[in-house]
C-alpha positions in Angstrom: 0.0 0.0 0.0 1.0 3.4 -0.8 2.1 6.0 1.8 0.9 8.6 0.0 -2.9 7.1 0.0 -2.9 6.7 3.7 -1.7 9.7 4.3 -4.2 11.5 2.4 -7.0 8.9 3.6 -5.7 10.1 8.2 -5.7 13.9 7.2 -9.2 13.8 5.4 -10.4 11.6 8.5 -8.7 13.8 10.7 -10.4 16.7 9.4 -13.7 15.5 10.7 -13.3 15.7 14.5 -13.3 13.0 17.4 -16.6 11.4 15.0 -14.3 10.9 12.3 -11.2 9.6 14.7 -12.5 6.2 15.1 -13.5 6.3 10.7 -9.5 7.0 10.8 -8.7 4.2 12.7 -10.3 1.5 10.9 -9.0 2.9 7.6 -5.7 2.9 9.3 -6.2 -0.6 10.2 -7.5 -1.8 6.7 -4.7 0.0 5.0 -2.1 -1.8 7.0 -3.6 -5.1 6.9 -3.5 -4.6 2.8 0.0 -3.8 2.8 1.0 -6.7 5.1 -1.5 -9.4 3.0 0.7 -8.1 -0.3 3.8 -8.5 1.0 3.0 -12.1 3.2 1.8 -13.5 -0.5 4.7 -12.1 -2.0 7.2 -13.9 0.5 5.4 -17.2 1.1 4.6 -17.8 -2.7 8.2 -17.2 -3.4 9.0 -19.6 -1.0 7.0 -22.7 -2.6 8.6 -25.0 -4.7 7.6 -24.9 -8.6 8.5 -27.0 -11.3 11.3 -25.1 -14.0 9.6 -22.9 -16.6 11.8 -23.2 -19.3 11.4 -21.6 -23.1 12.9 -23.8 -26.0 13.7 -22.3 -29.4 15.5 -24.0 -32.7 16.7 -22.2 -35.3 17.8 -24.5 -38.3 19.3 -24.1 -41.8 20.2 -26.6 -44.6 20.7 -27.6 -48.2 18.2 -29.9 -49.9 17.8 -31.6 -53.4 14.1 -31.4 -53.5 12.1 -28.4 -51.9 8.9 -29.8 -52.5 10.2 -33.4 -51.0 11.3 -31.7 -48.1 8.5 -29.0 -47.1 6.0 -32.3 -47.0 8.4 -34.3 -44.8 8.4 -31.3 -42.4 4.5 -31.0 -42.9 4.1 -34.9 -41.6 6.8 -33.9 -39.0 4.7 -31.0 -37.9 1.5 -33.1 -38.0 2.6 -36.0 -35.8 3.9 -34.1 -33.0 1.0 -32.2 -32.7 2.4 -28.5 -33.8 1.3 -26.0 -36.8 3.0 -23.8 -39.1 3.0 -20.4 -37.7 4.7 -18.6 -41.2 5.5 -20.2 -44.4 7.2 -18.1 -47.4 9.0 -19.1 -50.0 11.3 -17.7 -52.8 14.8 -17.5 -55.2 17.6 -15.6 -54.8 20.4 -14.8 -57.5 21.7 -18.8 -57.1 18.9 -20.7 -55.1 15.7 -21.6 -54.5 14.4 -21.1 -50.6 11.7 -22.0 -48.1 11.3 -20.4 -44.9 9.0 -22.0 -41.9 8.4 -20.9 -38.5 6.7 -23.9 -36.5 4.9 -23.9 -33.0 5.2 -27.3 -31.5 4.1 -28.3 -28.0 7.1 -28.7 -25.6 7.3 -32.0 -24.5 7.2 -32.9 -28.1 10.2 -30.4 -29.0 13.3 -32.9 -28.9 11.3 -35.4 -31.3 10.2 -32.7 -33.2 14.2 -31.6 -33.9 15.2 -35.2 -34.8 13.0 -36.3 -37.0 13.4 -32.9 -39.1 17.1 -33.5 -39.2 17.1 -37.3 -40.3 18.4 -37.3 -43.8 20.2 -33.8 -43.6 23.9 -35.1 -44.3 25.1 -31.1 -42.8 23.4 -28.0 -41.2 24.9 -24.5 -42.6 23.7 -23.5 -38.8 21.5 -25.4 -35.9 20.5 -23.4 -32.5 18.9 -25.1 -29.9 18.5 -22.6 -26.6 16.8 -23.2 -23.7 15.9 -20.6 -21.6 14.9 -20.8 -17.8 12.3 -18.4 -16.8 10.8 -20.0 -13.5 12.3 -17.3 -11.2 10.2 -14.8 -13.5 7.2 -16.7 -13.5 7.2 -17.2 -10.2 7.9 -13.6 -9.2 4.7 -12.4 -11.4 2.3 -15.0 -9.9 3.1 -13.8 -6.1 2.8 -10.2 -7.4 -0.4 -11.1 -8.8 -2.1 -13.2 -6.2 -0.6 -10.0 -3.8 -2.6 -7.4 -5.9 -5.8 -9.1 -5.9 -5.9 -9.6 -2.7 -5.3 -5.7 -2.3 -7.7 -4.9 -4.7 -9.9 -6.9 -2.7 -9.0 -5.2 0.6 -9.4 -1.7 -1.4 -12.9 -3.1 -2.5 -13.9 -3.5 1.0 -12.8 0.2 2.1 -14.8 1.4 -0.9 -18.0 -0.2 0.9 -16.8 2.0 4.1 -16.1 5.5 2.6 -18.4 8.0 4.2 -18.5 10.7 1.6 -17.4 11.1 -2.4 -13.8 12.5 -1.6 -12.8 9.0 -0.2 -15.3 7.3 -2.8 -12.7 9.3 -5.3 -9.5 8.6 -3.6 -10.3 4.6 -3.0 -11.2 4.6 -7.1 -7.9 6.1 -8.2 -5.7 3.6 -6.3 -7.9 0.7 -7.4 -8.0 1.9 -10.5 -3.5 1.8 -10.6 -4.2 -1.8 -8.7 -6.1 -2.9 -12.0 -3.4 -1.7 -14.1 -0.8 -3.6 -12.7 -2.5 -6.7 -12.1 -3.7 -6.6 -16.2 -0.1 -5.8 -17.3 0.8 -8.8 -14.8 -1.4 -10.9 -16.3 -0.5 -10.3 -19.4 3.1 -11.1 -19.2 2.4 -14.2 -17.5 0.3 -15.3 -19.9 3.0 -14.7 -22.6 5.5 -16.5 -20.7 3.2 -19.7 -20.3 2.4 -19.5 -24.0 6.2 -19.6 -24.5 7.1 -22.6 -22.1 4.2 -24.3 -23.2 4.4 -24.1 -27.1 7.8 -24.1 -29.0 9.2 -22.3 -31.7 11.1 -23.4 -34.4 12.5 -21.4 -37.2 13.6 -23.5 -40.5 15.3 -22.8 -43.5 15.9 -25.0 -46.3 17.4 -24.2 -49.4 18.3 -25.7 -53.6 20.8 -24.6 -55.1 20.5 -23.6 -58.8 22.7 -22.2 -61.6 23.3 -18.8 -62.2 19.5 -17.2 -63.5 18.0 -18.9 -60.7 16.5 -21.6 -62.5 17.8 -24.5 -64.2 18.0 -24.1 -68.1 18.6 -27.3 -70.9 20.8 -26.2 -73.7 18.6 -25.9 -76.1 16.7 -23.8 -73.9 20.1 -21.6 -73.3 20.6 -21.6 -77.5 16.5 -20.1 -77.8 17.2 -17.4 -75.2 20.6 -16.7 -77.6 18.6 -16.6 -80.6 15.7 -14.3 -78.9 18.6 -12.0 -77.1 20.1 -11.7 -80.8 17.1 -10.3 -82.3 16.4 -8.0 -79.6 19.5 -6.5 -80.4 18.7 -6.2 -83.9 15.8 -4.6 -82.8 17.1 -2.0 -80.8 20.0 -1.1 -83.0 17.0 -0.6 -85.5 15.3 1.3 -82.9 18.3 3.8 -81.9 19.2 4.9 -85.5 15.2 5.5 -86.1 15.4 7.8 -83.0 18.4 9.6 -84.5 17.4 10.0 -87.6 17.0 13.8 -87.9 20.9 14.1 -86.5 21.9 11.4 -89.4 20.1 13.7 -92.2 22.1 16.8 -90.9 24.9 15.0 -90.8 24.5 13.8 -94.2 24.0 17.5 -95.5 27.2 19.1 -94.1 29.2 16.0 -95.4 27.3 16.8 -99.0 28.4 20.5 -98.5 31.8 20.1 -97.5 32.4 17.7 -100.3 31.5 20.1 -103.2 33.4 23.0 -100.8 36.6 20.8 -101.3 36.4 20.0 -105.0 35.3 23.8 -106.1 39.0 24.4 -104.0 40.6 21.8 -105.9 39.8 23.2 -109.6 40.6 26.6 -108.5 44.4 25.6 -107.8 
């Protein structure tokens, strides 16, 4: 409990005479009794023994001879171990041919999950396994939690007892900061439990092709020759058709010079 808030709640109970004295007290009372039921949950739920709360992630990346072969092994994978693809993109880059896959797979089922993925891939260009233990957080939030309820609670209860609006008021504004922090609570515990509970797993898998991006026959390479040549022709074409009134001038002042430099020559 705030010692702002019960200073505010004795000097407005204070104000009211020797009536008001005993009103003082038992806010007094309640207010201390809130403050020691947060901190007693905080110190005995901290104390209890929990199992570990631990979040597992996998990042893998490999080579393949046949995307399609290997996107519908992952997809049985996936399927028997109880999990769902979470993102799925694919594309090519300059000299390959890629899938991307991010997988949510229930925890206990994680391990599994990773081997049977990586039967048949002779070498990973990088596997990540990480584990990481958040049970000291999780417990932390939970006694913080159960704490604030139980204040909210107690505040609840010194709501019923406020004898006029400026208490009514002052009771709302802590209860509603109370609220706040018990839904912010909440939500990160809910966050973490999705985590431990459900896996992620990032994998990458990759073909590599030639040069374009795609795999070409040879008489495919000698069509793409024989279309590159005529677009060349074409555009050759094209460049002297869009030059054309520079060609004509030029044309002219070669014409001119020429007779220029015989009419010299007969003179001498």
């Amino acid at each position: 409990m705030k010692i702002i808030s019960y200073f505010i709640f004795s000097m407005i109970l204070a104000c009211g005479g020797e009536s008001s004295s005993n009103s003082d007290t038992s806010y007094s009372v309640g207010m201390e009794e809130a403050t020691m039921i947060s901190k007693n949950s905080i110190a005995t739920d901290a104390s209890v023994p929990q199992e570990q709360k631990i979040i597992q992630t996998g990042n893998l990346r490999f080579e393949t001879k046949d995307l399609e072969k290997t996107q519908q092994h992952i997809q049985k994978v996936v399927a028997q171990n109880q999990g769902f693809i979470q993102d799925d993109n694919s594309g090519k880059n300059y000299n390959e041919k890629y899938r991307s896959l991010t997988i949510r797979i229930p925890t206990a089922n994680f391990q599994s999950t990773v081997d049977s993925i990586s039967k048949g891939v002779s070498f990973f260009d990088q596997k990540d396994i990480s584990r990481q233990d958040v049970t000291e957080e999780f417990i932390d939030l939970e006694a913080r939690l159960k704490a604030k309820r139980e204040l909210e609670n107690r505040y609840l209860e010194l709501l019923k007892q406020a004898k006029n609006v400026t208490e009514m008021l002052e009771i709302e504004r802590e209860l509603s900061k109370i609220r706040e922090e018990i839904e912010a609570r909440q939500g990160r515990l809910n966050y973490l439990e999705n985590r431990v509970s459900v896996s992620t797993i990032s994998i990458y898998f990759y073909k590599i092709t030639t040069d374009t991006g795609i795999t070409t026959s040879y008489g495919g390479k000698m069509w793409n020759a024989v279309k590159s040549g005529w677009n060349g022709i074409s555009l050759f074409f094209l460049g002297i058709i869009y030059i054309w009134p520079f060609l004509l001038l030029l044309l002219v002042l070669l014409y001119v010079l020429r007779r220029y430099l015989r009419r010299k020559k007969q003179k001498l």
